[in-house]
Residue, then its C-alpha position, 0 to 999 in steps of 0.5 A: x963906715x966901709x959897709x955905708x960905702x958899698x951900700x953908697x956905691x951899690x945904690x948909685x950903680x943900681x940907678x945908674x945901670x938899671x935903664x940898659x939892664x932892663x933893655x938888655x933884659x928885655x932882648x934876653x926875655x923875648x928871645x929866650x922865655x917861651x910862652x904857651x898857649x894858654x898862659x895867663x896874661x902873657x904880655x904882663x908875664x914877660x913884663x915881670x920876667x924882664x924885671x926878674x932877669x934884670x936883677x940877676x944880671x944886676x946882681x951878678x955884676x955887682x958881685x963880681x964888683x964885690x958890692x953886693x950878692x946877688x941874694x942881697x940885690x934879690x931880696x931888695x927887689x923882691x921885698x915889694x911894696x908894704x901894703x896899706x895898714x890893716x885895720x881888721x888884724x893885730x899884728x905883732x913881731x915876736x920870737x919864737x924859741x928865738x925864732x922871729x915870726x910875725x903873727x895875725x889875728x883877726x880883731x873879732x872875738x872868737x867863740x872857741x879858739x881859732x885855728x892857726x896857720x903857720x907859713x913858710x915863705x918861699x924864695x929858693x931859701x936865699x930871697x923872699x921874706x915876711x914884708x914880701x908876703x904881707x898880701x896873702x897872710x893879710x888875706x889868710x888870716x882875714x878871710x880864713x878867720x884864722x890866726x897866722x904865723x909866719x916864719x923869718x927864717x934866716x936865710x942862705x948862704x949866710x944862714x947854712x942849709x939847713x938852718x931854714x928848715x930848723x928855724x921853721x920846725x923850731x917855730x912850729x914846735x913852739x907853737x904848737x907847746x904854746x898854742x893856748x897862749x895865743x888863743x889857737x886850738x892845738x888840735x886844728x894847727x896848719x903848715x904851710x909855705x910855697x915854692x921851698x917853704x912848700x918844701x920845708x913845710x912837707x919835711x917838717x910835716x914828716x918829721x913831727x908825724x911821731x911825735x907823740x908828745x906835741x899835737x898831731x898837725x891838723x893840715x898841710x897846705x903846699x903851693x907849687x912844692x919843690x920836693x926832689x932833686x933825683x931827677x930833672x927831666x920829668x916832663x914839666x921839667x921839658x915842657x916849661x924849661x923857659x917859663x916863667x919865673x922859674x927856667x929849669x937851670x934857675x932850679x939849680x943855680x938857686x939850690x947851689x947858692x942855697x947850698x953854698x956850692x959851685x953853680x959849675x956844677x949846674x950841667x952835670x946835676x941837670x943829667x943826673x950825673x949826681x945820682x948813684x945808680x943804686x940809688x936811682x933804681x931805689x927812688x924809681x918807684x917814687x920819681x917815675x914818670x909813670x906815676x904822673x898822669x897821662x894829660x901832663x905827658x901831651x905836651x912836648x915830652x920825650x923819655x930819657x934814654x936810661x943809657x945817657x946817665x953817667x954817674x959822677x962820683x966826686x959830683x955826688x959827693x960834693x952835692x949830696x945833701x940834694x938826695x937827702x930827705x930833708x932836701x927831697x922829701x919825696x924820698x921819705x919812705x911810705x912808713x912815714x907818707x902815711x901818717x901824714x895829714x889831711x893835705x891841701x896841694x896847689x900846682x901850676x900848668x907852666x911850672x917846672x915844679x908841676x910834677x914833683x907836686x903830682x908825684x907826691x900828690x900820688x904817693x899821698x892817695x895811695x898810702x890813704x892821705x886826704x888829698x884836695x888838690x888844686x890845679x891852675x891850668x894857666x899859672x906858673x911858679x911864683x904867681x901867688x907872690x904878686x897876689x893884691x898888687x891890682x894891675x899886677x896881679x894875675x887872675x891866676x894869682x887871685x886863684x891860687x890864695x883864694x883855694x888856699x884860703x877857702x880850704x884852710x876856712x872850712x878845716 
């Protein structure tokens, strides 16, 4: 009953303050978001960037009120509309070792058993779900001829870091065991994600590269990874600290609720003052930002003076789980990179992520992994989310699913 009233009382709050929310919202956005030239449909960017802001306002008053928190509020407006039935897949709900996935298949009979797609959704692991990724796994599984598996991991901070990462390698697991029931071949099995599911789907990919008693993985597919936290001053780090969706300081204030710790620390993590020296100089040759392309370095970036990090001990022990392997795969070491797989790279022009995608991308060709990459020079982070919602869809949008789904067509 109590819970029915908070639910109650949190739903009148949202319509009655939503209105100023939004208004207030809106002055922040045009204030604050910087826009560059070249970015894709900038008037309906700012659009959906002042709908974004407005549930974290809200969200942030409605936990301070002990209502609802800010994830919850979240993962209501981010869930989306459901898109209209399917007629050409069956779908279906099932478990995995206990794992909840949703699986596509296309109705047409196959003449061998079908490649399959596991998906990772993105969502700094607090937000985001399976309903809210409906469009694109409809589309990956129609026109990528495709069976696909999407993951529901629980998700933070009521299901602890890294309980997303194991559900997901559960799943994988699972499937990959059990291929031959679902009609998949278990030579030609894909991982995939974007944004933080990019990011588990990189780890998993490294973790299952010994495992000599599963099938090798025959793909990985990351769009716009997240994949380091040794360093936030790369220079997309600089030059899209405002763009949208996803401002530099929203990098941290999402990993530390995902991780459950005091967004106070946001500051200090963004000067590095978490990272060891010793270790700063062991990761130099990985997180460089001699390593990323000179055309990236043109636009509004400045090196940092080395001399300006102040290391913080009690800040690294509280957050060290950020320099983990599991939380920046772009540390695991070359002896594992290069018995990665084919891999298929997605990054966006304004996006704070564009580098660790190229880094890793780097670390890729030069232990001798395949690398198709895709660069999509007037996107930003998340664009691929509002991907079939006509108006509100972006070009850069359409771009993005389908070079993803046109790699995973030809595997």
């Amino acid at each position: 009953m109590a819970s029915l009233w908070k639910r109650s009382a949190c739903l009148l709050l949202i319509g009655a303050l939503y209105p100023a929310v939004f208004l207030l919202s809106a002055v922040i956005q045009f204030a604050q978001t910087v826009l560059p030239p070249g970015i894709d449909q900038p008037r309906k960017l700012r659009f959906l960037q002042t709908m974004l802001l407005s549930g974290l306002i809200l969200g942030a008053i409605l936990e301070q009120l002990g209502l609802c928190s800010l994830p919850e509020l979240l993962r209501i407006l981010i869930n989306g509309i459901p898109p209209s039935r399917e007629p050409s897949l069956v779908i279906q709900n099932q478990k995995f070792d206990g794992v909840p996935v949703r699986i596509y298949w296309p109705k047409t009979v196959p003449t061998t058993r079908r490649k399959a797609v596991l998906y990772c959704h993105g969502g700094a692991g607090i937000f985001g779900s399976i309903d809210a990724y409906e469009r694109i796994l409809h589309h990956i599984a129609k026109e990528g001829d495709s069976t696909v598996v999407a993951v529901g991991y629980g998700l933070g901070p009521e299901n602890p870091y890294p309980n997303q990462y194991a559900e997901c390698l559960k799943a994988a697991i699972y499937l990959m065991k059990h291929a031959e029931e679902y009609s998949v071949d278990p030579s030609r099995i894909i991982i995939s994600g974007d944004s933080c599911g990019a990011n588990f789907a990189t780890r998993i990919c490294q973790l299952l590269a010994d495992r000599s008693d599963l099938p090798r993985v025959h793909a990985q597919v990351l769009i716009y990874p997240g994949l380091q936290a040794a360093d936030f001053s790369l220079p997309s780090y600089q030059q899209n600290y405002r763009s949208p969706f996803l401002w530099r300081r929203l990098v941290i204030y999402f990993g530390c609720r995902y991780l459950n710790k005091p967004t106070s620390y946001i500051n200090d993590i963004l000067k590095g003052s978490h990272v060891p020296k010793a270790t700063r100089l062991k990761y130099q040759k990985w997180v460089n930002v001699n390593n990323i392309p000179e055309q990236f370095k043109v636009r509004g970036y400045k090196p940092q003076d080395p001399s300006l990090y102040k290391f913080n001990p009690q800040l690294h022990e509280e957050m060290k789980e950020l320099l983990s392997q599991t939380f920046s795969p772009l540390l695991a070491e070359d002896a594992v990179i290069r018995k990665l797989p084919q891999t298929f790279l997605v990054t966006c022009e304004f996006d704070v992520l564009r580098d660790d995608g190229l880094l890793y991308m780097r670390r890729l060709m030069d232990n001798h992994v395949p690398v198709t990459w895709s660069h999509i020079e007037n996107g930003v982070h998340g664009i691929a989310a509002v991907f079939g919602y006509r108006f509100l869809s972006f070009p850069s949008a359409e771009r993005v699913v389908h070079d993803v789904t046109n790699f995973i067509r030809h595997l």
